[in-house]
N, C-alpha and C positions, 0 to 999 in steps of 0.2 A: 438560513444558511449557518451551517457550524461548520468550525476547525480545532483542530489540534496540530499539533506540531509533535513528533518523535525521531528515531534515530532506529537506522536499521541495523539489527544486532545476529543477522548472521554470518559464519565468518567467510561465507564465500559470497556474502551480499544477496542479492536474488536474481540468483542462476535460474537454468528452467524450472526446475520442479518448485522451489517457492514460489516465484512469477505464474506458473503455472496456479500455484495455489492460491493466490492473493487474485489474481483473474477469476477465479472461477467462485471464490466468493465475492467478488464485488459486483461478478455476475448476476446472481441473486437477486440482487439488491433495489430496489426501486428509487433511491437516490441519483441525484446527474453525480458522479463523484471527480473528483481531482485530484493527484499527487503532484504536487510543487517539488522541485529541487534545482532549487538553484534559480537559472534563468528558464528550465524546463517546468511545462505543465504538459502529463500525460493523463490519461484515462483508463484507470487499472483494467478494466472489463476486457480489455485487448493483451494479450501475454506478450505479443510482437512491438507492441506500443510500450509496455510496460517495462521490458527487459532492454529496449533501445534509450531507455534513460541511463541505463550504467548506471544502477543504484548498489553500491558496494558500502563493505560494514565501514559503521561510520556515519556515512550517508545522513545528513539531518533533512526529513522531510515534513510536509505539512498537505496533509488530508483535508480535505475541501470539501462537504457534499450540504447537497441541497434537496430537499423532497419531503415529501411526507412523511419516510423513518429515521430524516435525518441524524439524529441525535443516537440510535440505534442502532446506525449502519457503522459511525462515524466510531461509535464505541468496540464493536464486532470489530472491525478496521482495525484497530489500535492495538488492541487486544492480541490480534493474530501475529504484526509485525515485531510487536514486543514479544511476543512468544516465540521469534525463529521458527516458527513451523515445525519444529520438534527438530529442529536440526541443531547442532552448533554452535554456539555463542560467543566461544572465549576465544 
């Protein structure tokens, strides 16, 4: 099992279409994954799950996953949220 911990940087948080995006790659993924915030633990793989966390900019979260790309997934993961998804930052 790895984690990282990051901070969601875009500026309307993750409405649908990032939630949309962050879902359908964690889709992918053969990892069991986890997004922590706060007292919430959601399962990206789900956009309906995912978007009912209320993850707005700001938002400091921490990525969970466990499996056999874990380290891989957990990376890909990181990578994307800290990218904004080509949206907006500031």
């Amino acid at each position: 099992m790895v984690s990282q911990k990051t901070t969601v940087v875009n500026k309307s948080g993750l409405h649908l279409r990032p939630a949309a995006e962050l879902s359908k790659l964690a889709a992918k993924m053969s990892s069991h994954i986890t997004i922590i915030a706060g007292e919430k633990r959601v399962n990206p793989k789900s956009v309906l799950v995912l978007m009912s966390a209320g993850l707005v900019k700001g938002t400091e979260i921490e990525i969970v996953c466990e499996g056999e790309n874990e380290e891989e997934d957990l990376r890909n993961l990181v990578e994307a949220i800290e990218g904004g998804f080509g949206e907006e930052t500031d």
